[in-house]
N, C-alpha and C positions, 0 to 999 in steps of 0.2 A: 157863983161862977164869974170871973173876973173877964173871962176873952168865949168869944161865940166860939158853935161848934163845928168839927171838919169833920167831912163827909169823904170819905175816900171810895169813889165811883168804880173801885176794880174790885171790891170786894164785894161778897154773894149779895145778888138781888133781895134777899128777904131783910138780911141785914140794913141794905142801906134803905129797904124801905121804913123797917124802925127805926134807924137814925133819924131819917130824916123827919117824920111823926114827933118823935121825941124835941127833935130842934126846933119843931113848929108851936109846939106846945108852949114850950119855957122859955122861947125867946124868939120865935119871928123870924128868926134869921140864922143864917150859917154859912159856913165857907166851905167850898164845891173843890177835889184834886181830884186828880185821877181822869179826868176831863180830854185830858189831849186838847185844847182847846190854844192856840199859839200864844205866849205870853202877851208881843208885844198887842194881840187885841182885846187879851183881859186888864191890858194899864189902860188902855184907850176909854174902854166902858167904866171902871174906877175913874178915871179923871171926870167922863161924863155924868157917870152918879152922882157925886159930889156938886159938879157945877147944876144940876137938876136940883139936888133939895140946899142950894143955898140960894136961891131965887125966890122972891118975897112972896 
């Protein structure tokens, strides 16, 4: 798999609960839609991610 996996939060609870099991397994990580979550505070914490694991 070349790119992590996405999680779209509006579809049935059982489902995204396999998804997300699945994404934990094979790779740690994944990317979260469906969220409502405002954009400009998901760039905020992306910019903060990044500035956090490039610090020695």
């Amino acid at each position: 798999m070349t790119q992590l996996p996405i999680i779209d939060l509006r579809a049935p609870q059982r489902e995204i609960a396999q998804q997300i099991a699945d994404a934990c397994k094979a790779h740690g990580f994944f990317y979260v839609i469906g969220h409502e979550v405002d954009e400009s505070l998901a760039l905020r914490l992306e910019w903060l991610s990044h500035q956090f694991f490039a610090l020695p």
